[in-house]
N, C-alpha and C positions, 0 to 999 in steps of 0.2 A: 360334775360341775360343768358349766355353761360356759359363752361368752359372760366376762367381765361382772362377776357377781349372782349371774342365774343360775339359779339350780334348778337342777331337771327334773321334773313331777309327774307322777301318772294322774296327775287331777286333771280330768275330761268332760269336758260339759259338751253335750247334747244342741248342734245348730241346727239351720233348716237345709243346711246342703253334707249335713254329718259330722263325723265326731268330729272337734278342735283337741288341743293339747293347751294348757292355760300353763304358759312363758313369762314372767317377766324379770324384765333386765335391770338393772342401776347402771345409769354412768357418773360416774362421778370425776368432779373438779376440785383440785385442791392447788391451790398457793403455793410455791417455791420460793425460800428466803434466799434468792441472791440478789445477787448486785447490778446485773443487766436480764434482760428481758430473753424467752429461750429461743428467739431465731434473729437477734440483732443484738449489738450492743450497748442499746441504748438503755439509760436506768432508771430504775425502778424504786426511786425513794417515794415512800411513803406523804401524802401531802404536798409533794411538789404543785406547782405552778401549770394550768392544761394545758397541752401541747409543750413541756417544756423538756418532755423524756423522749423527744422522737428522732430515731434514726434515718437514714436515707432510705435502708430499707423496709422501715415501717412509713415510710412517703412514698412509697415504691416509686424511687427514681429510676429511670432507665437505665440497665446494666446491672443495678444491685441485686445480689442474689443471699438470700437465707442464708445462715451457715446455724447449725444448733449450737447451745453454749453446751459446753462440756460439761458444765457443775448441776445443771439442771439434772442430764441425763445419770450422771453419779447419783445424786440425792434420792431420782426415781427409783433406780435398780438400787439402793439402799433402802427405801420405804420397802419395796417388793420382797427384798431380803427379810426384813422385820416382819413382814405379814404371812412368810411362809410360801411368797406365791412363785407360781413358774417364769422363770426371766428368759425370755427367749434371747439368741445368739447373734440373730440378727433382725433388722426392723428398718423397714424404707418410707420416707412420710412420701407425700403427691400433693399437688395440685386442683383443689377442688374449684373449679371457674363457677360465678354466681356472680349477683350484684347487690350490694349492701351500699348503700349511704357512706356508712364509715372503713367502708372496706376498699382504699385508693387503690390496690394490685388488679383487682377483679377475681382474686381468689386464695379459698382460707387454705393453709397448709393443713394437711390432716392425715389418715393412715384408712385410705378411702379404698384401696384395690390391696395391699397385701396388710391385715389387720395385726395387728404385734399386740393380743390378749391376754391380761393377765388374769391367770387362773390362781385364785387362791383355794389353795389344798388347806385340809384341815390337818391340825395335830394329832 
């Protein structure tokens, strides 16, 4: 198995600068049922009002820093458990700097320089 989904193939197609290896990835997004958001505390009902679940640090005010929710990270490494996959020990998100409209910080949090992949092994 690959990064996050791929599995590795000898399927090989023929280019004009030689052979490729034909890779492809999934990433996938899924939904967390708690109660605050996973790097603020601000919450997460269903239907609410826009802008009405926003923390200081989803306004990125000066000073405020990320913290991850706990319950997110548990629920992960328990989906991971159910799927059989490898849970790594440790795992450090970073600061990806860009500019998005909706993005007030100037950068998404993300696992950009040391990747935390989950391999799922088969039964």
């Amino acid at each position: 198995m690959g990064p996050i989904g791929t599995v590795m193939s000898t399927y090989r197609i023929q280019g004009a600068t030689g052979e490729w290896e034909v890779v492809i990835g999934l990433e996938v997004h899924a939904q967390i049922m708690t109660q605050s958001k996973l790097f603020s505390g601000a919450a997460t009902a269903f239907g609410a009002e826009p802008n009405s679940q926003v923390s200081l640090v989803d306004a990125a005010m000066p000073g405020m820093l990320p913290v991850p929710n706990r319950e997110c990270i548990r629920q992960a490494v328990r989906t991971g458990i159910a799927i059989n996959a490898q849970i790594n020990k440790w795992s450090r998100f970073d600061r990806k700097n860009y500019f998005y409209a909706d993005l007030p910080q100037g950068y998404q949090i993300s696992q950009l320089y040391h990747r935390s992949w989950v391999r799922a092994r088969s039964r």
